[in-house]
N, C-alpha and C positions, 0 to 999 in steps of 0.2 A: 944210475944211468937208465934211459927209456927207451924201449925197444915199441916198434910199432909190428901187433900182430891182428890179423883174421882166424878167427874162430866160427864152426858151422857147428849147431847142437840139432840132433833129429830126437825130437821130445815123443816121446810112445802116447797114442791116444785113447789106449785102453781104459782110461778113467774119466775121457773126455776130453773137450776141446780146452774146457775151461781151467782143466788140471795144469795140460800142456803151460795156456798160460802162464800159469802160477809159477811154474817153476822157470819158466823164462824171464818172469821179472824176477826171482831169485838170483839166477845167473847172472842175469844186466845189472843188480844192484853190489853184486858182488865182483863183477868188473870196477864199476865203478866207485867202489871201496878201494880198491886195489892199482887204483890207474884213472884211465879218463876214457871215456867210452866215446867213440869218434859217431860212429853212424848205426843203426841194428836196420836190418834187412828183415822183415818175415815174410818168409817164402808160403807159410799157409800149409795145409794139409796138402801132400800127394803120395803116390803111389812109389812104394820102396822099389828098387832091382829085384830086390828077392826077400826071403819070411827072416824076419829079426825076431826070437822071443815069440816065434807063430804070429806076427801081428804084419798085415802089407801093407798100411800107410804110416805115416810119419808126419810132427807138426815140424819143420824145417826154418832155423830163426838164424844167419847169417849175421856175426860180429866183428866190427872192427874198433878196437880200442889200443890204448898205449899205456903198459906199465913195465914194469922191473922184470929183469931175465927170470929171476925167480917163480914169479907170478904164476905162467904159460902152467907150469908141472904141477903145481895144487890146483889149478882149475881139471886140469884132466883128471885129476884123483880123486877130486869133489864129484866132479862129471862120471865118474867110472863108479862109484858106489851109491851114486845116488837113482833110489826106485824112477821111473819116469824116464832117467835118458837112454833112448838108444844107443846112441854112436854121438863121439865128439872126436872134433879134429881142430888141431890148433898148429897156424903157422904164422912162423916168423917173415913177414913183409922185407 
């Protein structure tokens, strides 16, 4: 069974625009392994609320895709160790 979720990843720019990139098509590809990727939103660099990791801007790529309940909790654990992401948030639509 397929659950439809929104996922927002704020990608650190400390290695550039074009790192951020990268690893956001990593993530979208890796939705889309896992499910079916509805729409990707990039919100572009802006300025964070406050210092994540000393850094105040953020590349901001808003996702909406559809896979298995499972999915949501290794996307975060991927998201959570991997160099590059600031903050990820994933909800159930």
């Amino acid at each position: 069974m397929s659950n439809s979720y929104e996922t927002i990843i704020v990608y650190s720019l400390a290695k550039g625009e074009e790192a951020a990139k990268e690893l956001h098509a990593k993530f979208e590809a890796m939705m889309a392994a896992n499910g079916t990727v509805d729409s990707v939103d990039e919100w572009g660099k802006r300025k964070l609320a406050y210092l994540i990791d000393d850094e105040a801007e953020g590349f901001y790529v808003f996702y909406t895709f559809t896979a298995a309940a499972e999915f949501p909790a290794e996307l975060e654990r991927v998201a959570g160790i991997t160099d590059g992401v600031l903050r990820v948030m994933v909800i159930k639509k």
